[in-house]
MMTF fields as JSON, N, C-alpha, C and O atoms, coordinates in Angstrom:
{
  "mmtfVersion": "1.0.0",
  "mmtfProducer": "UNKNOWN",
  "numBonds": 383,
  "numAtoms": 384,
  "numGroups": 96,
  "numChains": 1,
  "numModels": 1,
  "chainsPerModel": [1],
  "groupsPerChain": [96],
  "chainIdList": ["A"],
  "bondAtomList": [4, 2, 8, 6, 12, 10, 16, 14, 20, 18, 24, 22, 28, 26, 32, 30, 36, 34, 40, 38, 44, 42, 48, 46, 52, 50, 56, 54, 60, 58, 64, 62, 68, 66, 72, 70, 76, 74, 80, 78, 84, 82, 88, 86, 92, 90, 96, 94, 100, 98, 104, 102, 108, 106, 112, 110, 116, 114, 120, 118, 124, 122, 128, 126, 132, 130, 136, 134, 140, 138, 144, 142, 148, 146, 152, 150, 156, 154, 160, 158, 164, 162, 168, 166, 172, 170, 176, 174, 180, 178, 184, 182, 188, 186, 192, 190, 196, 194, 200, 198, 204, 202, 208, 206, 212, 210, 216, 214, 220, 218, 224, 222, 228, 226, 232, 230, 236, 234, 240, 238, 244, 242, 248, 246, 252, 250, 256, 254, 260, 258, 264, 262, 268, 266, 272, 270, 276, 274, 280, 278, 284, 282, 288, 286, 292, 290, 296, 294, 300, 298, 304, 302, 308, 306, 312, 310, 316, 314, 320, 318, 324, 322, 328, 326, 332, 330, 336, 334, 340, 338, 344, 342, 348, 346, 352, 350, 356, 354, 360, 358, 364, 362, 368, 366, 372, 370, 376, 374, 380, 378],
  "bondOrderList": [1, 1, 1, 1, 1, 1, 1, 1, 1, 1, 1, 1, 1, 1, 1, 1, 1, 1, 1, 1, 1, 1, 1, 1, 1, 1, 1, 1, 1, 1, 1, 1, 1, 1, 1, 1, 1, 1, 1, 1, 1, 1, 1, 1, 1, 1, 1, 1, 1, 1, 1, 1, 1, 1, 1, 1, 1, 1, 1, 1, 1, 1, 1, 1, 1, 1, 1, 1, 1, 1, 1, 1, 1, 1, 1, 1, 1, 1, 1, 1, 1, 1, 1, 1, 1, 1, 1, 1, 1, 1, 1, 1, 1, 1, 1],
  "groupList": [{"groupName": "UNK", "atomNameList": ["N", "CA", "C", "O"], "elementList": ["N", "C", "C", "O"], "formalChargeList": [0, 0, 0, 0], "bondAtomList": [1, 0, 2, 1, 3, 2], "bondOrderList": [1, 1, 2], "singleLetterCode": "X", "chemCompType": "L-PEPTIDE LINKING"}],
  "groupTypeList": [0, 0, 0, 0, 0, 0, 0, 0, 0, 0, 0, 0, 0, 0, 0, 0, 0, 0, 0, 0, 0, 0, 0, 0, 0, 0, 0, 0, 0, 0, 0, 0, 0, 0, 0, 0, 0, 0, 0, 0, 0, 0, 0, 0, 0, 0, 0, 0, 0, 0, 0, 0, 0, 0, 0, 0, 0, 0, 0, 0, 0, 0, 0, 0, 0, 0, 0, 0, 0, 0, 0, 0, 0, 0, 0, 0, 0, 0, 0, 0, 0, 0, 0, 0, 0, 0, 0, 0, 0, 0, 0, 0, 0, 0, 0, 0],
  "groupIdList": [1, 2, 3, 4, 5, 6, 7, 8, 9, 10, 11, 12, 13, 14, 15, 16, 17, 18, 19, 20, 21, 22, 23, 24, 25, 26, 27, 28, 29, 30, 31, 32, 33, 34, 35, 36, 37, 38, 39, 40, 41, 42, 43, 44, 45, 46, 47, 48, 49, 50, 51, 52, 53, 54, 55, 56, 57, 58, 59, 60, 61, 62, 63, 64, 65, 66, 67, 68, 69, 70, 71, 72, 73, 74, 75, 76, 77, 78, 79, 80, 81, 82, 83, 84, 85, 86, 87, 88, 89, 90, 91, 92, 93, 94, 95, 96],
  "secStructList": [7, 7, 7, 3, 3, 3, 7, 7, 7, 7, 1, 1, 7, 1, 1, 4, 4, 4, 6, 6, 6, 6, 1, 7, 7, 7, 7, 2, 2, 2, 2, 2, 2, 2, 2, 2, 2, 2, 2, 2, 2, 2, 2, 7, 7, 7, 3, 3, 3, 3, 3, 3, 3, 3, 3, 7, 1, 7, 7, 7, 1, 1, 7, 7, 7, 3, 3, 3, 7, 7, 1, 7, 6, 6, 3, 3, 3, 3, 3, 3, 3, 3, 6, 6, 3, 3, 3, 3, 3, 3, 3, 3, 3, 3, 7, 7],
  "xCoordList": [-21.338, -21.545, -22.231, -21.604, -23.157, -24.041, -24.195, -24.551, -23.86, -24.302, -25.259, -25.415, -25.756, -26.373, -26.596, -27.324, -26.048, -26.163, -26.835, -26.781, -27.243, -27.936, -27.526, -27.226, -27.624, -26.828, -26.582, -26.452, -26.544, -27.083, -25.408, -24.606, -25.534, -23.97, -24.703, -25.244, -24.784, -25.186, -24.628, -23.578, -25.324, -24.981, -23.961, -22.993, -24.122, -22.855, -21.134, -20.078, -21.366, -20.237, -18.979, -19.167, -17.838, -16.761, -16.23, -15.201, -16.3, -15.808, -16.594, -15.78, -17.849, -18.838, -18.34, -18.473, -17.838, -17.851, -16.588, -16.713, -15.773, -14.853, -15.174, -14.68, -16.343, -16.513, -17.397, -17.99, -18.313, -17.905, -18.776, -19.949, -18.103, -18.485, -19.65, -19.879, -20.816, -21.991, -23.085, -24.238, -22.537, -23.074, -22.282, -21.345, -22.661, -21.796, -22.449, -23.573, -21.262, -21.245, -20.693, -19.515, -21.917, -20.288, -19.507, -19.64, -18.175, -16.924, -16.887, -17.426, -16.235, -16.245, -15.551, -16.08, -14.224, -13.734, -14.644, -14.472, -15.454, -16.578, -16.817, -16.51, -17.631, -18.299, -17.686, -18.306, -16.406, -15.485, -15.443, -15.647, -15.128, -15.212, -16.194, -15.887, -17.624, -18.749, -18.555, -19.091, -17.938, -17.553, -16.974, -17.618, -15.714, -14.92, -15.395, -15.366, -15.885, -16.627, -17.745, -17.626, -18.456, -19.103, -18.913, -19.665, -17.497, -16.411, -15.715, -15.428, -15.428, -14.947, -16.148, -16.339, -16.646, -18.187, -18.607, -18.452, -19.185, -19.908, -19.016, -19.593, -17.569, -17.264, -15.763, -15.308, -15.082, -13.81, -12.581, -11.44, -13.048, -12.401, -11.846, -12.268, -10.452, -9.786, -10.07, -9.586, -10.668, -10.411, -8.893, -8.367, -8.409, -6.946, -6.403, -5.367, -7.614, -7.518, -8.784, -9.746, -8.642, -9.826, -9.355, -8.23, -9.839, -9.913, -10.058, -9.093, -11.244, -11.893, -13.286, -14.061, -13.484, -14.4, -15.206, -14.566, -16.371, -16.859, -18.358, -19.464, -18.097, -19.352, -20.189, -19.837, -21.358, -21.917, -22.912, -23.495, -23.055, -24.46, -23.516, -22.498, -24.003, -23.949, -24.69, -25.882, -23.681, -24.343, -24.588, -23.587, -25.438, -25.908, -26.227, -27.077, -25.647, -25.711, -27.409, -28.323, -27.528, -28.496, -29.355, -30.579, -28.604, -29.301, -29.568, -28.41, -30.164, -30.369, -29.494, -29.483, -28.698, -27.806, -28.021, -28.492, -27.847, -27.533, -25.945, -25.49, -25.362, -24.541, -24.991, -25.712, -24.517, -24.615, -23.314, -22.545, -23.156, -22.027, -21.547, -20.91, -21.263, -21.307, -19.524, -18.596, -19.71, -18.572, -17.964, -18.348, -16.772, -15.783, -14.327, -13.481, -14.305, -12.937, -11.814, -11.828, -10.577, -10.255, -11.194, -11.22, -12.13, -12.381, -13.556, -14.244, -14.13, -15.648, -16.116, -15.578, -17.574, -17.822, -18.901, -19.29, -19.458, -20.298, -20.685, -19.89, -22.229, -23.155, -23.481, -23.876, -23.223, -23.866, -25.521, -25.638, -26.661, -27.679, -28.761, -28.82, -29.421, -29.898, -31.738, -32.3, -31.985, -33.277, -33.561, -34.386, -32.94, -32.935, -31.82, -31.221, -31.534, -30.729, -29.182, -28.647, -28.812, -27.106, -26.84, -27.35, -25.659, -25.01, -23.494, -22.936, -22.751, -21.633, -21.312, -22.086, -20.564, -20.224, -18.509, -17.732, -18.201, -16.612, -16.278, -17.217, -14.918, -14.808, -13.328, -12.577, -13.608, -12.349, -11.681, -12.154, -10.872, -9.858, -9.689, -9.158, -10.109, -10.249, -9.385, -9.075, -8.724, -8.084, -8.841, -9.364, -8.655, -9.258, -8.14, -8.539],
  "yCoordList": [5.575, 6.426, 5.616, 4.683, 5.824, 5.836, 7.076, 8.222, 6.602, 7.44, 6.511, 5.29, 7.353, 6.511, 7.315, 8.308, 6.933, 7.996, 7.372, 6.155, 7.999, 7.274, 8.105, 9.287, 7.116, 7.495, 6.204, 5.044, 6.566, 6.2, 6.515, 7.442, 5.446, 5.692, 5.53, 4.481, 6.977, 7.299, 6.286, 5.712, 5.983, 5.05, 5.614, 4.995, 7.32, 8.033, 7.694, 7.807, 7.356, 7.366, 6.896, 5.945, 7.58, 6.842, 6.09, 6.176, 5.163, 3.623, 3.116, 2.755, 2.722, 2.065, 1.735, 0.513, 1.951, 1.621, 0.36, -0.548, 0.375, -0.893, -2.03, -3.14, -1.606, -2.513, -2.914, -2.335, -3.631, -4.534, -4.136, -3.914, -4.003, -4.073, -4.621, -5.634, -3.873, -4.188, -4.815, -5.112, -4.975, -5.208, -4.551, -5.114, -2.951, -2.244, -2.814, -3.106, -2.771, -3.551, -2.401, -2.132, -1.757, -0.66, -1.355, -2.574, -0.514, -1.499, -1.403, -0.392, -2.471, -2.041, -1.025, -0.259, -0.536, 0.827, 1.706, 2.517, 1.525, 3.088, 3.216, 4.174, 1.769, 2.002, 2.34, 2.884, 2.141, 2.176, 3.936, 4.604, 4.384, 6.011, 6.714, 7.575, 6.259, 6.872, 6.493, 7.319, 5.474, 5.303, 6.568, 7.482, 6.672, 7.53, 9.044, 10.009, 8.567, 10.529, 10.862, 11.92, 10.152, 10.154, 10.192, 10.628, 9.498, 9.741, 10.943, 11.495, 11.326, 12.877, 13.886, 14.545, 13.694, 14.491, 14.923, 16.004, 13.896, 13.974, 13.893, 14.04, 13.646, 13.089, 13.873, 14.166, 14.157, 14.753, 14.05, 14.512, 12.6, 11.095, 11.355, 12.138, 10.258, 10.223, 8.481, 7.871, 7.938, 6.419, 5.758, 5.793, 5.114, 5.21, 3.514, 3.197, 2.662, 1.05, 0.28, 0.27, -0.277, -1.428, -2.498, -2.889, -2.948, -4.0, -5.182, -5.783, -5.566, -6.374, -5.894, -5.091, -6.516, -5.981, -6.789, -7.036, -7.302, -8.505, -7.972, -7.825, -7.759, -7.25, -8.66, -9.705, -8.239, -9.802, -9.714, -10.709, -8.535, -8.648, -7.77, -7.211, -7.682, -7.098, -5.399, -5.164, -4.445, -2.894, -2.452, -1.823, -2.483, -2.069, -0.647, -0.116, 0.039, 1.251, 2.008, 1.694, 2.843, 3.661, 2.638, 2.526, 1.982, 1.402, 2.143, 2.304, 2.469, 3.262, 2.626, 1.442, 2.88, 1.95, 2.794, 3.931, 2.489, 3.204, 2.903, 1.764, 3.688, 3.284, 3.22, 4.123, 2.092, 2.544, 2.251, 1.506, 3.154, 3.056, 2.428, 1.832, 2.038, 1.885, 1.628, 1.294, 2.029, 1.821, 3.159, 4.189, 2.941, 4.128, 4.067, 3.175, 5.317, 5.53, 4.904, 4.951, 4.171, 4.372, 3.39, 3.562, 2.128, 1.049, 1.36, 1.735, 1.247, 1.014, -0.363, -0.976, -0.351, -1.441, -0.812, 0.296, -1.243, -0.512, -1.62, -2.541, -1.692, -2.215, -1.359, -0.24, -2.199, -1.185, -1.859, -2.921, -1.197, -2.045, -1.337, -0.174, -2.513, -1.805, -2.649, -3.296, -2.414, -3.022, -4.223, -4.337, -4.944, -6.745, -6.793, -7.862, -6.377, -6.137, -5.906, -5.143, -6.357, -6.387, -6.572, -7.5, -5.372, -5.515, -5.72, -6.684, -4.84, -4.972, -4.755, -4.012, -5.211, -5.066, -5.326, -5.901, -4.717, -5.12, -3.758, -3.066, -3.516, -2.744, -2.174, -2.594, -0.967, 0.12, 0.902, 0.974, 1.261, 2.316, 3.606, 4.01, 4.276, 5.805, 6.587, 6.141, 7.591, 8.75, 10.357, 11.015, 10.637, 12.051, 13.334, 14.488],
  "zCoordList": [50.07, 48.933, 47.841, 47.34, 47.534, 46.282, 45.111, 45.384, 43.803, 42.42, 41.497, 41.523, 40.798, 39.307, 38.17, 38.158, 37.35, 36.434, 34.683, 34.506, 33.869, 33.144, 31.833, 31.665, 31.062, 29.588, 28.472, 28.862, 27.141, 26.069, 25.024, 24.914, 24.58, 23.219, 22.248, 21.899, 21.56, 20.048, 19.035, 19.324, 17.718, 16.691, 16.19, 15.749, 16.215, 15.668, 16.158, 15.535, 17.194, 18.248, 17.139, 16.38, 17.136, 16.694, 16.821, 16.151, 17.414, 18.101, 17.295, 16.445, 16.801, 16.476, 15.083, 15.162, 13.805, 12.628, 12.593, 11.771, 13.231, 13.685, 14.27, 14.07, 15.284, 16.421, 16.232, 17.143, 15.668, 14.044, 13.43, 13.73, 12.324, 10.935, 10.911, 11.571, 9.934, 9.935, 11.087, 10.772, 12.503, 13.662, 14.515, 15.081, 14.739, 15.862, 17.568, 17.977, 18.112, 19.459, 20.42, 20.659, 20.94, 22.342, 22.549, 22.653, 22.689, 23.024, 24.799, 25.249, 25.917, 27.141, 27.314, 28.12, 26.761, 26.679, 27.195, 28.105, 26.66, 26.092, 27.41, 28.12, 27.864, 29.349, 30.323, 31.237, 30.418, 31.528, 31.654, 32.667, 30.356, 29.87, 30.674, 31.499, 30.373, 30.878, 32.358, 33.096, 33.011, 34.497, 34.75, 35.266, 34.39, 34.644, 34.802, 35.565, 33.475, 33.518, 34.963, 35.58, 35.231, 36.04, 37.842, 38.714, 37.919, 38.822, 39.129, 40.191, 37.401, 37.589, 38.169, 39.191, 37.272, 37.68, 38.872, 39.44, 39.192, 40.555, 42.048, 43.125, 41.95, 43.049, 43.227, 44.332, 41.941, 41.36, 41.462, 41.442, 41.598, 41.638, 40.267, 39.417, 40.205, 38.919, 39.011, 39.964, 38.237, 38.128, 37.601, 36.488, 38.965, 38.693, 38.082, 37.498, 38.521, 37.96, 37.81, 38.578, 36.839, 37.199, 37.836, 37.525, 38.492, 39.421, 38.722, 38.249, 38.624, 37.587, 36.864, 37.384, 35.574, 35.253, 34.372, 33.349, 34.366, 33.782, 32.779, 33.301, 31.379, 30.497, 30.139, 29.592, 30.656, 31.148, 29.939, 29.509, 29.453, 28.129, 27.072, 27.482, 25.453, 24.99, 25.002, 25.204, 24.747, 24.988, 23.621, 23.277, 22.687, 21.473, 21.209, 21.924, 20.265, 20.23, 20.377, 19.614, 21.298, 21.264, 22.345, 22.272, 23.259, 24.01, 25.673, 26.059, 26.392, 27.756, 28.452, 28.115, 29.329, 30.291, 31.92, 31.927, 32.495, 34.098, 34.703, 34.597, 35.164, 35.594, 37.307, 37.731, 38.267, 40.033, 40.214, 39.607, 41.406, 41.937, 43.244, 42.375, 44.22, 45.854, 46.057, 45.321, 47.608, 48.254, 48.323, 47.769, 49.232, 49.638, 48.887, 48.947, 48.152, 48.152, 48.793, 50.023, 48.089, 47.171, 46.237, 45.018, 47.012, 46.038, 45.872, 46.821, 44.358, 44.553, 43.373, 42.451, 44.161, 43.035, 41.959, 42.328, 40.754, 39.649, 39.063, 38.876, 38.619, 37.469, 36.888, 37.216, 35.262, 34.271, 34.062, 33.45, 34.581, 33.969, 32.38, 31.982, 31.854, 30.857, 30.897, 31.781, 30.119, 29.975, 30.717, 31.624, 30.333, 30.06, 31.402, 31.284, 32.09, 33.759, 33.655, 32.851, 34.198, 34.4, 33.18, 32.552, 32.433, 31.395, 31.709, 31.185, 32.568, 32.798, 34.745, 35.349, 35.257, 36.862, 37.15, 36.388, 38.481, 38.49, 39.661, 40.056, 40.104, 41.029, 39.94, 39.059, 40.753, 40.22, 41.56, 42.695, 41.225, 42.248, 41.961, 40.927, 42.813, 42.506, 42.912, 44.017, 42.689, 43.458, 43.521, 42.621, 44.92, 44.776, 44.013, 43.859]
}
C-alpha cells in the first residue's frame, strides 16, 4: 500500500502564535495530525501509535509538504517531504 497526499499549514493556524513567538515553527503535533487525517481519509485507519518519529527539517508556516505513506497495516512507515527533501519520517500503527 502506497498514499501521498499534499498539504500546506496556513500562517493562520492556531498552534502558530506560541510556537514561537515572533518565529512561528509547525509544531510535529500538527504533522502527525495531517498523518492521521489522511489515514482516516483514504484508508478509514485510526492511527493508534507512533512508533518513532524523527522531524529532520524545520516545517515553516505556509510551506508545501507531501505526506507518503508505505507498508501494511497494522505498521506503516511515512516521510513528510517539502521543497528542500525530507522534512519529517518514522513509522506508526494503525487500526482499521
Amino acid at each position: 500500500m502506497a498514499s501521498a497526499h499534499r498539504f500546506r499549514i496556513g500562517a493562520d493556524h492556531p498552534c502558530l502564535p506560541g510556537h514561537f513567538p515572533g518565529r512561528p515553527l509547525v509544531p510535529g503535533v500538527v504533522l502527525l495530525d495531517e498523518l492521521a487525517a489522511l489515514l482516516r481519509r483514504e484508508h478509514g485507519w485510526r492511527l493508534t501509535r507512533v512508533v518513532d518519529a524523527k522531524f529532520v527539517a524545520p516545517v515553516w508556516p505556509e510551506t508545501e509538504a507531501e505526506i507518503r505513506v508505505q507498508g501494511a497495516a497494522p505498521r506503516l512507515r511515512f516521510e513528510i517531504h517539502g521543497e528542500a527533501g525530507v522534512l519529517a519520517r518514522g513509522r506508526v500503527e494503525v487500526q482499521a
